[in-house]
C-alpha positions as CSV (number, residue, x, y, z in Angstrom):
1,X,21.6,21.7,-11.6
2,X,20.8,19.0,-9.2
3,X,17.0,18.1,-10.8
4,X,16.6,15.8,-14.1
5,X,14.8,17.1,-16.8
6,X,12.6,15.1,-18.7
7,X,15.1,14.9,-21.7
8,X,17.6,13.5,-19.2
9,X,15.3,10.9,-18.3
10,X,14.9,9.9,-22.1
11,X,18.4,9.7,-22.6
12,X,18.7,7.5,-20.2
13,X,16.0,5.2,-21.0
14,X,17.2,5.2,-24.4
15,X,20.7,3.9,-22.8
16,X,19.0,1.4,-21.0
17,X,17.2,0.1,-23.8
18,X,20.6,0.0,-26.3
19,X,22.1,-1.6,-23.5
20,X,19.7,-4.6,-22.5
21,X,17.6,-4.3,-25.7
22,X,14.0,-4.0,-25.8
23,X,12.5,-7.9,-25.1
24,X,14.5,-7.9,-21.8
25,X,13.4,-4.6,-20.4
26,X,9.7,-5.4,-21.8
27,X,10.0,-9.2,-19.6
28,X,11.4,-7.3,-16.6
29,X,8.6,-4.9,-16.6
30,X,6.1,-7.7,-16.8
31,X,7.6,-9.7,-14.1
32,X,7.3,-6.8,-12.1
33,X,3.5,-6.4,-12.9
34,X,2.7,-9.9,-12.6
35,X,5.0,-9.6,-8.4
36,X,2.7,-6.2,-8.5
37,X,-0.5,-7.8,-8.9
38,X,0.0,-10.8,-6.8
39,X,0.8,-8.8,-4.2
40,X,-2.7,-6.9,-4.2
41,X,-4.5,-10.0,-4.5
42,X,-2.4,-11.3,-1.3
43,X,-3.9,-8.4,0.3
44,X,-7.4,-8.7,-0.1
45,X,-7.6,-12.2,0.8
46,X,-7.3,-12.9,4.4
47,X,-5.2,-15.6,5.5
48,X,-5.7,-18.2,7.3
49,X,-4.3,-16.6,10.3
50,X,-6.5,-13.7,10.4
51,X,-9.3,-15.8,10.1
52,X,-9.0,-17.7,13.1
53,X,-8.6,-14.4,14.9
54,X,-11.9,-12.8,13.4
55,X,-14.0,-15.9,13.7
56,X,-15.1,-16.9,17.0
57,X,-14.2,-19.9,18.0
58,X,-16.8,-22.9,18.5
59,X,-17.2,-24.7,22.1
60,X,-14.4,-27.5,22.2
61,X,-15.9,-31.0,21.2
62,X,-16.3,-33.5,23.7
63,X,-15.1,-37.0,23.7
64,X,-17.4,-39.3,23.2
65,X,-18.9,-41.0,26.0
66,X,-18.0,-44.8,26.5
67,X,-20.2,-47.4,25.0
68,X,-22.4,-49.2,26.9
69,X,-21.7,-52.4,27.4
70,X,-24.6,-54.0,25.2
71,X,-23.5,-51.7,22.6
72,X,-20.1,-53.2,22.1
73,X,-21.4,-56.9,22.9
74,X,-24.0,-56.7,19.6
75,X,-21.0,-55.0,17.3
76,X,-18.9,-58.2,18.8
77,X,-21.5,-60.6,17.4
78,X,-21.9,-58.5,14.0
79,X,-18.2,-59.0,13.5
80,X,-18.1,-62.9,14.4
81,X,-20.9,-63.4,12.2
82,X,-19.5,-61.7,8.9
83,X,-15.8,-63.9,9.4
């Protein structure tokens, strides 16, 4: 008594589809392949997240040394000469 047979189950599909008609359930049931499928492909991919965790991270980068003196001194000229 307390189990659905599978004529129970048609005759309730075939309320639902009287009810909401056939386009709207077919649209729903697409949307809800289409949320289905992107959330497999969200899956597989691995986020940004997890790949900073896998990846090992690189030595920091150090700051580049001051310029010698003569260094800035030439760049100085290069700029007066091109105003």
């Amino acid at each position: 008594m307390g189990e659905f047979s599978v004529w129970h189950w048609m005759i309730v599909l075939m309320v639902v589809l009287l009810i909401f008609g056939g386009s709207r359930v077919s649209s729903v049931m697409g949307d809800v392949a289409k949320g289905i499928r992107e959330f497999k492909k969200n899956l597989a991919e691995p986020t940004d997240d997890d790949a900073d965790k896998e990846a090992p991270r690189d030595e920091p980068k150090q700051l580049p040394s001051k310029r010698r003196a003569a260094d800035s001194t030439e760049e100085e000229k290069t700029t007066a000469r091109r105003t």
